[in-house]
matplotlib code that plots the C-alpha trace (Angstrom):
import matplotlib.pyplot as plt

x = [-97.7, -98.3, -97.5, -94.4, -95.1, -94.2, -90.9, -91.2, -88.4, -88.3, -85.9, -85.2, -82.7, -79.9, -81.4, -81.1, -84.9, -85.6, -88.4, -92.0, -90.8, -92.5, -94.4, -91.9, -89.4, -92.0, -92.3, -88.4, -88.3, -88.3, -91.4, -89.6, -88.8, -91.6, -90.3, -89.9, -93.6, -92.3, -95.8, -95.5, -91.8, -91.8, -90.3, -91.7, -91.0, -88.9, -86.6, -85.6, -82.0, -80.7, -80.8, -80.4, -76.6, -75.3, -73.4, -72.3, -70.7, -72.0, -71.4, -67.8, -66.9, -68.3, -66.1, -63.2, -63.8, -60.8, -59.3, -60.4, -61.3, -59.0, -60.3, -60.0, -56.2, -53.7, -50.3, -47.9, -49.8, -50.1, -46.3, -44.4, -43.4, -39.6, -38.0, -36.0, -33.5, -33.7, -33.1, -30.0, -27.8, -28.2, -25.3, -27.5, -27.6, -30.4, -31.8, -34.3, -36.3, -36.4, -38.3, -36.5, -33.2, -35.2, -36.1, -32.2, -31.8, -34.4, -33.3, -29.9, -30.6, -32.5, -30.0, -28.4, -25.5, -22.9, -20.9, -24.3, -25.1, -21.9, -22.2, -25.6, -25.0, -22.3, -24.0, -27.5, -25.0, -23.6, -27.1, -27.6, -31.0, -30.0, -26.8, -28.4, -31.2, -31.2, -34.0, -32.4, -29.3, -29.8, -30.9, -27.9, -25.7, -27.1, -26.9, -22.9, -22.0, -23.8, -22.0, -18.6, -19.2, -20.4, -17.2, -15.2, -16.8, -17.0, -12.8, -12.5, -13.7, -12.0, -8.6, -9.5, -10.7, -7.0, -5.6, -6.7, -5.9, -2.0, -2.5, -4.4, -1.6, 1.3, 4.3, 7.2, 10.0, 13.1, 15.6, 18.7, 21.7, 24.1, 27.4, 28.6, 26.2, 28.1, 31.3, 30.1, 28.7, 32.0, 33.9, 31.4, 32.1, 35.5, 35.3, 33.7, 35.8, 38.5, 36.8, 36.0, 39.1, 41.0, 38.5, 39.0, 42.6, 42.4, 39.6, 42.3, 45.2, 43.3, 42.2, 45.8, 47.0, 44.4, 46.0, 49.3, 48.2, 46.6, 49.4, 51.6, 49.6, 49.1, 52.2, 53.5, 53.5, 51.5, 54.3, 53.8, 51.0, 49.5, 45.5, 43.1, 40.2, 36.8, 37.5, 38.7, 42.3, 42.5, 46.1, 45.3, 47.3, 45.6, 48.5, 47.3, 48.2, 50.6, 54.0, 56.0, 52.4, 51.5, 47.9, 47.7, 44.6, 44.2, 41.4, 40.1, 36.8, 37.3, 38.9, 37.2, 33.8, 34.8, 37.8, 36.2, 34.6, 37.9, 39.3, 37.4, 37.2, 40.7, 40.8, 39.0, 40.8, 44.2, 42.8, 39.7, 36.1, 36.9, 40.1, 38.9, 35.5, 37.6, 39.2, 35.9, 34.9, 38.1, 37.5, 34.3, 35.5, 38.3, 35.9, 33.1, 36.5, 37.3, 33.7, 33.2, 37.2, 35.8, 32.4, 32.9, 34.2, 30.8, 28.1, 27.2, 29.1, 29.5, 32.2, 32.7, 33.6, 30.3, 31.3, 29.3, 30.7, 29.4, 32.2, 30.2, 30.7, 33.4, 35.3, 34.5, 34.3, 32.2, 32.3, 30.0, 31.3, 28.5, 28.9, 28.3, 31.5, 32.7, 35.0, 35.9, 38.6, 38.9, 39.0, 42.3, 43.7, 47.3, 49.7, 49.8, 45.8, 45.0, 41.8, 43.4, 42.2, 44.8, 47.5, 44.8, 44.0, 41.4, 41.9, 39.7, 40.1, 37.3, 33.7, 31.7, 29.7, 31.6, 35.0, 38.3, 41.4, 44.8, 47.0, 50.1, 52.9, 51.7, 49.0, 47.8, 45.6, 42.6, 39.7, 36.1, 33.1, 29.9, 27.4, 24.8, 21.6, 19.1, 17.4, 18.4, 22.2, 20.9, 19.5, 21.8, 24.9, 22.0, 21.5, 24.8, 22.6, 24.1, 23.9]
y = [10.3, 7.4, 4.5, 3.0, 0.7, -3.1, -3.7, -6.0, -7.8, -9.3, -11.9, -12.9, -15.4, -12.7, -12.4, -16.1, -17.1, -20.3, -20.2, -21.8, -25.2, -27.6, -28.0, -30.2, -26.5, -24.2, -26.3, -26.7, -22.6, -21.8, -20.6, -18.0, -15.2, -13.0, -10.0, -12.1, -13.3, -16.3, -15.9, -12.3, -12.6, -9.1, -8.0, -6.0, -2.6, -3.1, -5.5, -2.8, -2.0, -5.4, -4.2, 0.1, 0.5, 2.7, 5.4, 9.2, 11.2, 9.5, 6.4, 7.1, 8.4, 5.8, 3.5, 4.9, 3.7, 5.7, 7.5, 11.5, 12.5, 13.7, 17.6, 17.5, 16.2, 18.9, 19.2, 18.4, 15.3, 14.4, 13.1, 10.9, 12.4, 12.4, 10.2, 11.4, 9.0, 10.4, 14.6, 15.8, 17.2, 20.5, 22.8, 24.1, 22.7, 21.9, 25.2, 25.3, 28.0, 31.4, 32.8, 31.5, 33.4, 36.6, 36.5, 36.1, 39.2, 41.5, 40.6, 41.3, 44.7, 45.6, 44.6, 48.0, 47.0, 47.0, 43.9, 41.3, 43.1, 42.2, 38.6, 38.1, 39.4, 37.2, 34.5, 35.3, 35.8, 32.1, 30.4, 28.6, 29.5, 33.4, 32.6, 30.7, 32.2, 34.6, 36.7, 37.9, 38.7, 42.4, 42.5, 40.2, 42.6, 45.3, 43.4, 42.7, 46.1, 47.1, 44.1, 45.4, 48.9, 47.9, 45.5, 48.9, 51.4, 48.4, 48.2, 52.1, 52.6, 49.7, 51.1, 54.6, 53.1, 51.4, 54.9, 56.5, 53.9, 54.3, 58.5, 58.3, 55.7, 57.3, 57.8, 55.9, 58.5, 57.4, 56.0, 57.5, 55.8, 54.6, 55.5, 51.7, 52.0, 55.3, 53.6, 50.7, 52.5, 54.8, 51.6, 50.5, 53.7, 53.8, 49.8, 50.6, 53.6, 51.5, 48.6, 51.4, 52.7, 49.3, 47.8, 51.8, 51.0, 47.5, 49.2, 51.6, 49.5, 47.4, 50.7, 51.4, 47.9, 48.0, 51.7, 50.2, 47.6, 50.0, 52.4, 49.7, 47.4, 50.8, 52.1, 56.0, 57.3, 56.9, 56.1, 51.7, 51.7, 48.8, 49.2, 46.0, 46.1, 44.2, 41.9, 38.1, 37.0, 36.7, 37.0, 40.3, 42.9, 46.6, 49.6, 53.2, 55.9, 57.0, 55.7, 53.5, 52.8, 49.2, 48.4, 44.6, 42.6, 41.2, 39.7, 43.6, 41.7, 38.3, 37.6, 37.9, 39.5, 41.4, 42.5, 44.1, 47.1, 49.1, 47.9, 49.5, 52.7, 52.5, 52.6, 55.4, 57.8, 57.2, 57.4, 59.7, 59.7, 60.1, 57.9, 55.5, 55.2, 55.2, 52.1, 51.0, 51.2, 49.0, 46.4, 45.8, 45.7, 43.6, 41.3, 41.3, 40.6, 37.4, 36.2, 36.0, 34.6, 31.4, 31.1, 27.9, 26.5, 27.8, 25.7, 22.7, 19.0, 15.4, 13.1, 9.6, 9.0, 10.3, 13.7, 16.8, 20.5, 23.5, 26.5, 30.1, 33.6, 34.5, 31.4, 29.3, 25.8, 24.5, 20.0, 17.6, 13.8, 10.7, 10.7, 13.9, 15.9, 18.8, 20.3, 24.0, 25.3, 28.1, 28.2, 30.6, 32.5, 31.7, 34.2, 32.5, 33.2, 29.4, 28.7, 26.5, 24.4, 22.7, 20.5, 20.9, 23.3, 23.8, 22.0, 25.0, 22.8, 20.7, 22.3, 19.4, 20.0, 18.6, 19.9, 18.3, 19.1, 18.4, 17.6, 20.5, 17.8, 14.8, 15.5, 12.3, 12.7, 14.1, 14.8, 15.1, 17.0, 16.3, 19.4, 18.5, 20.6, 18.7, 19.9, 16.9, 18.1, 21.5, 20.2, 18.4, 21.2, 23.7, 21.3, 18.7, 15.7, 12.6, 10.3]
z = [-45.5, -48.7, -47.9, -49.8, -52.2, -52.5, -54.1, -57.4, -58.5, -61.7, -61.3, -57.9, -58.3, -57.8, -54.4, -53.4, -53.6, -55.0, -57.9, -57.8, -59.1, -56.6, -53.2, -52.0, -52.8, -51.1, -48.2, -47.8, -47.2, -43.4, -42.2, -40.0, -42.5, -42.5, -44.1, -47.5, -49.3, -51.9, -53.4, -54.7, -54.5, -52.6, -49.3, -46.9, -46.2, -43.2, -45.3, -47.5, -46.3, -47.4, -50.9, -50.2, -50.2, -47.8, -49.7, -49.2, -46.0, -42.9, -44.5, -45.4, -42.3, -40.5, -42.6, -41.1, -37.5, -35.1, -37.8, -38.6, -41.7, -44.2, -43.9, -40.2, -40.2, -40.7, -43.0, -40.8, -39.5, -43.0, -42.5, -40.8, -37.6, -36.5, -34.1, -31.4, -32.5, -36.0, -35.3, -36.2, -33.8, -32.6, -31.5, -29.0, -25.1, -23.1, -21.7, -18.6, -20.5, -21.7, -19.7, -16.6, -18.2, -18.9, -15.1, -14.3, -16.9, -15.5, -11.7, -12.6, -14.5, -11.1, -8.6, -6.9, -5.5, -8.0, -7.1, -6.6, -10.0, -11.5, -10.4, -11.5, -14.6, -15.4, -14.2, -16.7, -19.6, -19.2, -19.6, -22.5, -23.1, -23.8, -25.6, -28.2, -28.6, -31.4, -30.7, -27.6, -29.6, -29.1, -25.5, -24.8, -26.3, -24.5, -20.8, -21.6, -22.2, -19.0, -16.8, -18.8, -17.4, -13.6, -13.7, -14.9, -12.5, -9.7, -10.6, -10.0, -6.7, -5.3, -7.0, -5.3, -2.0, -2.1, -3.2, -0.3, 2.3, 1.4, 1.5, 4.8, 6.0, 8.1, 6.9, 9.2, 9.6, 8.4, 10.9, 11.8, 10.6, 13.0, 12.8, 11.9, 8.9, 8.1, 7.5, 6.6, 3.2, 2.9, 2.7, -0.1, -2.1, -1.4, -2.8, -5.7, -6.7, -7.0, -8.8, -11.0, -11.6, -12.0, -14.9, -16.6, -16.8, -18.0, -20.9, -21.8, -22.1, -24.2, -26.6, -26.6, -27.6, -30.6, -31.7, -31.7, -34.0, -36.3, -36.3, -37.3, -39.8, -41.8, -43.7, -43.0, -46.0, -49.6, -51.7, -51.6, -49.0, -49.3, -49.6, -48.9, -51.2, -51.0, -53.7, -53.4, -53.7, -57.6, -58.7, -60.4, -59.9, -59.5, -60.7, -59.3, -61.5, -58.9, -60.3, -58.1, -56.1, -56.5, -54.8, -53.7, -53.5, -49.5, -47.2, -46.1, -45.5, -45.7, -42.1, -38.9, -39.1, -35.7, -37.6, -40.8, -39.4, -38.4, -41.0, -43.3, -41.3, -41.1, -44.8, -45.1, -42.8, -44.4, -48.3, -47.9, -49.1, -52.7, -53.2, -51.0, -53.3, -56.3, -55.3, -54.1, -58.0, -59.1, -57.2, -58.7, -61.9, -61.1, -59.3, -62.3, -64.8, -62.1, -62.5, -66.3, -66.2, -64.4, -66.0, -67.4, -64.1, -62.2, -61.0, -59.9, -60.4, -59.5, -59.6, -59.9, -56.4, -55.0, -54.1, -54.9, -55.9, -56.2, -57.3, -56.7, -58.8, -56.5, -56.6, -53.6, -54.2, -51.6, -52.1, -50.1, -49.7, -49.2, -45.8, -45.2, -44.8, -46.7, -48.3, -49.0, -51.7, -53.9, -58.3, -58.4, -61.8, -62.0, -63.5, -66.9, -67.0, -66.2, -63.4, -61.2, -57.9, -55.9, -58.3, -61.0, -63.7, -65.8, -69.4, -71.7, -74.8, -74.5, -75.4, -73.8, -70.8, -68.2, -67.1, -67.0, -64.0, -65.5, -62.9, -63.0, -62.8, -64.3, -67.3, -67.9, -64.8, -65.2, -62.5, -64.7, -63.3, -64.4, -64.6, -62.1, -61.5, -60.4, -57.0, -55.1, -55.6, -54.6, -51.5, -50.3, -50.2, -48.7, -46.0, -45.8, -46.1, -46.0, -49.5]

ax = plt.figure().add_subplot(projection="3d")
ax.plot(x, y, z, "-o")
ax.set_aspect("equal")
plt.show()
């Protein structure tokens, strides 16, 4: 192998040697520095890595002391790792391990006696572990429709087993009855026939009582019978084209709601199907004509003292005071074709929106009504709120 040459350097002053520039210089360097000749300013071959820099792989990766090397570390190490504190929360619980619950499942599934199988079963299918685990969605599907038929056969044979036990069971013969118990229950009968009979005579006496009533509420012949329709009391009158038959409007329908069925049925056995439909038909005309009559008097007001009113199609006129209590009248058509409530009737001259009550005997009193349709008013008749 050549030897390696000296190393000549040019200008040494980079490297901290002093130059030539007198003895009392040369003999101030130490004497102790071999590896450095200040006469041929060169240094010596083992001196040579003061000046070699140490570049490349080795040298790099000695640099890094502990840490690895950025090829050997992988992706996910790359980043930050997660605290415990920082996870987010999991819906699912702490589970022992699936294959601890896939041990419960297999020694379940190979259990023979049905009830031990049942109750293992159930007891597999409550782990965590296999309830939230979604590849053993399937399986777990599988094991509860087996521990829903085990539990189902399982139910069978103990309801057959029970079955059985009350068939193999003797019967107990039936006592004899003592001769005390024989009168005892003829006396009972005997009792209850008569309780029997009593409350079947009271029922018909009271069937009776009603048929009297009918018979004489209702008139005996058609000439002037007196026919109640289903219209309100109106003042109109309704002429049939009988002569000398005069219809009058009543309450056929507007008294006691126990009352109106026979009423009605009562109607129609004494008029028929057809006449009794015919006057079925007038009274909804005469009611429509009652409803556009009092138009202008329909719908909702408020007066100066506080009080709601609401007048409906067929005439009611339903008011509502502050503090809550309420008051119930009915818009009437008088013979001389005038809507009248109370003293007061309706004054038709004026064309403004609210409505004006003359009062019958003295006209200089009036009682105004102010339209009001605002939901609060609405509200507070539907429900009798206080103001």
């Amino acid at each position: 192998m050549p030897p390696v040459p000296a190393l000549a350097l040019s200008s040494p002053h980079g490297l901290g040697v002093t130059t030539p520039r007198s003895a009392a210089s040369r003999s101030a360097r130490p004497s102790t520095t071999p590896s450095y000749n200040w006469e041929s300013a060169t240094f010596s071959r083992s001196a040579r890595h003061i000046v070699t820099p140490q570049v490349g792989l080795s040298a790099m990766v000695s640099a890094l002391g502990n840490l690895k090397a950025p090829w050997e570390v992988s992706a996910t190490q790359k980043f930050t790792p997660r605290m415990s504190t920082d996870a987010a929360a999991s819906e699912r619980p702490f589970s022992v391990g699936r294959s601890r619950a896939q041990h419960m499942l297999n020694m379940a599934l190979s259990t023979q006696d049905d009830q031990a199988k049942v109750r293992r079963l159930e007891q597999a299918l409550e782990m965590p572990c296999v309830r939230y685990e979604r590849a053993a969605t399937p399986r777990l599907m599988q094991v509860a429709r087996d521990a829903q038929s085990a539990q189902r056969e399982l139910t069978k044979k103990e309801r057959r087993a029970q079955r059985d036990a009350a068939l193999a069971k003797p019967k107990a013969a039936p006592a004899a009855p003592s001769v005390q118990d024989e009168d005892v229950g003829d006396e009972e009968k005997a009792a209850l026939r008569i309780q029997s009979l009593y409350r079947g005579g009271k029922d018909r006496e009271a069937v009776k009582k009603m048929k009297d009533e009918e018979t004489q509420a209702a008139p005996s012949s058609d000439q002037g019978l007196g026919v109640m329709l289903i219209v309100p009391a109106t003042g109109f009158d309704l002429q049939t084209r009988a002569p000398g038959a005069q219809f009058a409007v009543s309450e056929a329908f507007s008294g006691p709601s126990g009352q109106r069925p026979w009423r009605a049925d009562l109607l129609y056995r004494r008029l028929g199907a057809d006449r009794f439909l015919q006057l079925l038909d007038e009274a909804e005309v005469l009611t429509k004509k009652f409803q556009d009559r009092i138009r202008k008097a329909r719908g909702f007001f408020h007066t100066a003292n506080g009080i709601i009113w609401h007048v409906t199609p067929d005439g009611e006129v339903r008011g509502l005071h502050e503090n809550g209590s309420k008051i119930r009248d009915r818009v009437q058509v008088t013979p001389d074709d005038k809507l009248q409530i109370g003293p007061f009737c309706l004054d038709e001259t004026r064309t403004c929106s609210c409505i004006h009550w003359l009062r019958k005997d003295d006209p200089t009193k009036s009682w105004n009504w102010s339209r009001d349709n605002s939901l609060r008013t609405r509200v507070r008749l539907a429900t009798g709120e206080k103001a």
